[in-house]
C-alpha positions as CSV (number, residue, x, y, z in Angstrom):
1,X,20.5,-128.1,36.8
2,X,22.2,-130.9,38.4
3,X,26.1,-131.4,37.2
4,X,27.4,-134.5,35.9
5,X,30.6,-134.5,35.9
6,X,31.4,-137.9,35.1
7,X,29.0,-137.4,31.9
8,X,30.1,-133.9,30.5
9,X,31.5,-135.8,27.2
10,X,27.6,-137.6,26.6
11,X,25.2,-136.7,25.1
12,X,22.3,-134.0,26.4
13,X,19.4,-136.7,26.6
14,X,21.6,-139.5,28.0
15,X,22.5,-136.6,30.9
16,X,18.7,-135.3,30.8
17,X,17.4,-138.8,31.4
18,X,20.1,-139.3,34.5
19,X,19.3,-135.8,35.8
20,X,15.4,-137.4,35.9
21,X,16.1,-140.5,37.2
22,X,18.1,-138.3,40.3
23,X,15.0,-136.3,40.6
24,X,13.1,-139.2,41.0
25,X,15.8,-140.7,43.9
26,X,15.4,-144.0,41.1
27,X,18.7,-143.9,39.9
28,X,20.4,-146.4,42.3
29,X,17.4,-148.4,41.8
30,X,18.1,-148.3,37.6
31,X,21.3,-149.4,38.9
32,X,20.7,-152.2,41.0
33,X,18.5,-153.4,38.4
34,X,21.0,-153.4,35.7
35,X,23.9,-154.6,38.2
36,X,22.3,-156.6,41.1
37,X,26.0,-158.5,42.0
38,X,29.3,-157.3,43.1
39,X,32.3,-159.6,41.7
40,X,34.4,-161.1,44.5
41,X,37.9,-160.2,43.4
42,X,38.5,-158.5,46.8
43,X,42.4,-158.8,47.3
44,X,45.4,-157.6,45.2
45,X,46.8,-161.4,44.9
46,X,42.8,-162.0,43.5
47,X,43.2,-158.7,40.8
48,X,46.3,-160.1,39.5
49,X,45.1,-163.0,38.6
50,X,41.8,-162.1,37.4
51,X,43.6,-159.4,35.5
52,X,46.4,-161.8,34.2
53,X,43.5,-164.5,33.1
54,X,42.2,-161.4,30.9
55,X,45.4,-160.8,29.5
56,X,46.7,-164.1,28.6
57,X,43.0,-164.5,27.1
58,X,42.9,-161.4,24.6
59,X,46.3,-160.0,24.9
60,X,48.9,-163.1,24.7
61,X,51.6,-161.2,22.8
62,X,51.0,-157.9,25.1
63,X,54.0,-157.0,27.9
64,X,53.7,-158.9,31.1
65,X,51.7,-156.8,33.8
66,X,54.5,-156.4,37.2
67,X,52.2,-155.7,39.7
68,X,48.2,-155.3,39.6
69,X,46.3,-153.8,43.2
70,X,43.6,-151.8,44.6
71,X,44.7,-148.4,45.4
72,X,43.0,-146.2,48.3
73,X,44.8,-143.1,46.9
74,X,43.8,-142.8,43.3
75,X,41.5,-139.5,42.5
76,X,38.6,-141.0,40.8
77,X,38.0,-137.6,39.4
78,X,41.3,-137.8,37.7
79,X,41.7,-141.4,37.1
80,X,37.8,-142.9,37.1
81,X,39.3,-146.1,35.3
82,X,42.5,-147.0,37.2
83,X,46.2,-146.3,36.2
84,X,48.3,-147.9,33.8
85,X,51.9,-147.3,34.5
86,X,55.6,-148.2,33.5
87,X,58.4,-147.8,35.8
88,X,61.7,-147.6,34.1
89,X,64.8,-148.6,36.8
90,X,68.2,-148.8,35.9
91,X,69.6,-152.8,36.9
92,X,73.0,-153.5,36.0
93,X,73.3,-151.2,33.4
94,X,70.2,-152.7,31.9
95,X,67.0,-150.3,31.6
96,X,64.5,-152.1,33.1
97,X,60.3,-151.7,32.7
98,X,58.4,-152.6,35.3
99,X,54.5,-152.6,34.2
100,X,51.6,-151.6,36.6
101,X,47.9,-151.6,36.9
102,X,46.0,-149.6,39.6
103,X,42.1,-149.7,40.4
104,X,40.9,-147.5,42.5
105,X,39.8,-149.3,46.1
106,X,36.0,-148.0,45.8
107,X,35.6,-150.4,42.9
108,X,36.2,-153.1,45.1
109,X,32.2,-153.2,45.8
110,X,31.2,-152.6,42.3
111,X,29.6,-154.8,39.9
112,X,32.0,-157.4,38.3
113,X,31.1,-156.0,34.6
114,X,32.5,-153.0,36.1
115,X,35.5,-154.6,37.2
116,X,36.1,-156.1,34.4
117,X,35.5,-152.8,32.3
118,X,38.1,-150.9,34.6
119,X,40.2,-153.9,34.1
120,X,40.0,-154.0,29.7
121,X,40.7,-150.4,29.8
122,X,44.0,-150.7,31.6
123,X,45.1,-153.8,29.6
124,X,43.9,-152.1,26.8
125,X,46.8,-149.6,27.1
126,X,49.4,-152.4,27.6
127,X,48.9,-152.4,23.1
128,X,47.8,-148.7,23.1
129,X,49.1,-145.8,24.7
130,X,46.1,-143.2,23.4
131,X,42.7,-143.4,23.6
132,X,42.6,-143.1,20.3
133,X,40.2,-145.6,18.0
134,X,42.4,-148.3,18.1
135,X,42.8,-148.3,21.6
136,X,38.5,-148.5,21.8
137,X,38.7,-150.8,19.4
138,X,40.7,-153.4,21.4
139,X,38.6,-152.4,23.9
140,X,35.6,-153.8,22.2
141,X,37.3,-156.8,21.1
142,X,37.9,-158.1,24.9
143,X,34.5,-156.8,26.4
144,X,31.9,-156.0,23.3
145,X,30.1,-154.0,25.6
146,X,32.3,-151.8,26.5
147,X,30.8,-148.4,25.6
148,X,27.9,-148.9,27.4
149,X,29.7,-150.2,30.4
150,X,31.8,-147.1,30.4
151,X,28.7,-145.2,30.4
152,X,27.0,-147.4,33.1
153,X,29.8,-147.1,35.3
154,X,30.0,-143.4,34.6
155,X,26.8,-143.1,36.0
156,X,27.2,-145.2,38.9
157,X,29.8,-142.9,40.1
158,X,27.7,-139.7,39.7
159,X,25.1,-142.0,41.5
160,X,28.2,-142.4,44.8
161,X,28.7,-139.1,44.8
162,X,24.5,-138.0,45.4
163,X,24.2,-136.1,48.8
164,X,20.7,-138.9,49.1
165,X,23.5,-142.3,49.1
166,X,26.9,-140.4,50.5
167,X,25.5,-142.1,54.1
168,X,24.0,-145.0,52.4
169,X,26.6,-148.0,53.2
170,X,25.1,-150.4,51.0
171,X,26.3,-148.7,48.1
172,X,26.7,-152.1,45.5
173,X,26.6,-151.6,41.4
């Protein structure tokens, strides 16, 4: 039996139908299909503001976001979304918070649903430290489909990571 690890918390049939679609070499194909494009936003400067243009559309009364980029270095095992973080400094006696937002790099060539999924989640903890029902819930208000994106994109990482596509360059979402 094939393991998903980017799918242990689903359901047996949502993982039994992946584990067919693998033994069929169809799932990038079920992916394609579902996610022909991959967004644009290809440059840190770009993130920011397509993150900030979410923000200031769903989240006006949220903290401002410091910095927002692509990192090379973040364990998508770990951290499959991105990485929301606050950097407290000391300035003049002040204690200051300086807000963050990482995506990993490989999502640079996903889909831009994805994007924008990876995106929501991270703004979504701006409000909401937990992912606790509120925190899904403001999820769903910015991107209804959220769940199911999570799932997609859950699968298009298990797809990535397929002995049949690690040489395959053209590896879109």
């Amino acid at each position: 039996m094939i393991p998903l690890k980017y799918l242990q918390a689903y359901p047996v049939r949502l993982q039994n139908h992946v584990r067919e679609l693998i033994a069929q070499e169809r799932l990038g194909e079920h992916l394609a299909a579902r996610y022909p494009s991959r967004h644009t936003v290809q440059g840190d400067k770009a993130l920011y503001a397509y993150t900030n243009a979410l923000k200031l559309q769903y989240l006006k009364h949220a903290p401002g976001i410091d910095k927002v980029l692509y990192d090379s270095k973040l364990d998508v095992v770990r951290h499959a979304l991105g990485l929301h973080t606050a950097i407290s400094r000391v300035q003049g006696g002040r204690l200051k918070a300086k807000k963050e937002i990482r995506v990993a790099s490989l999502f640079k060539a996903a889909a831009p649903e994805f994007l924008q999924m990876i995106v929501v989640h991270e703004l979504a903890h701006l409000k909401e430290i937990e992912h606790n029902k509120a925190f899904y819930q403001l999820c769903q208000y910015m991107q209804p489909d959220y769940h199911q994106l999570e799932f997609d994109l859950r699968v298009y990482l298990t797809w990535r990571e397929l002995p049949s596509t690690a040489t395959n360059e053209n590896k879109h979402g």
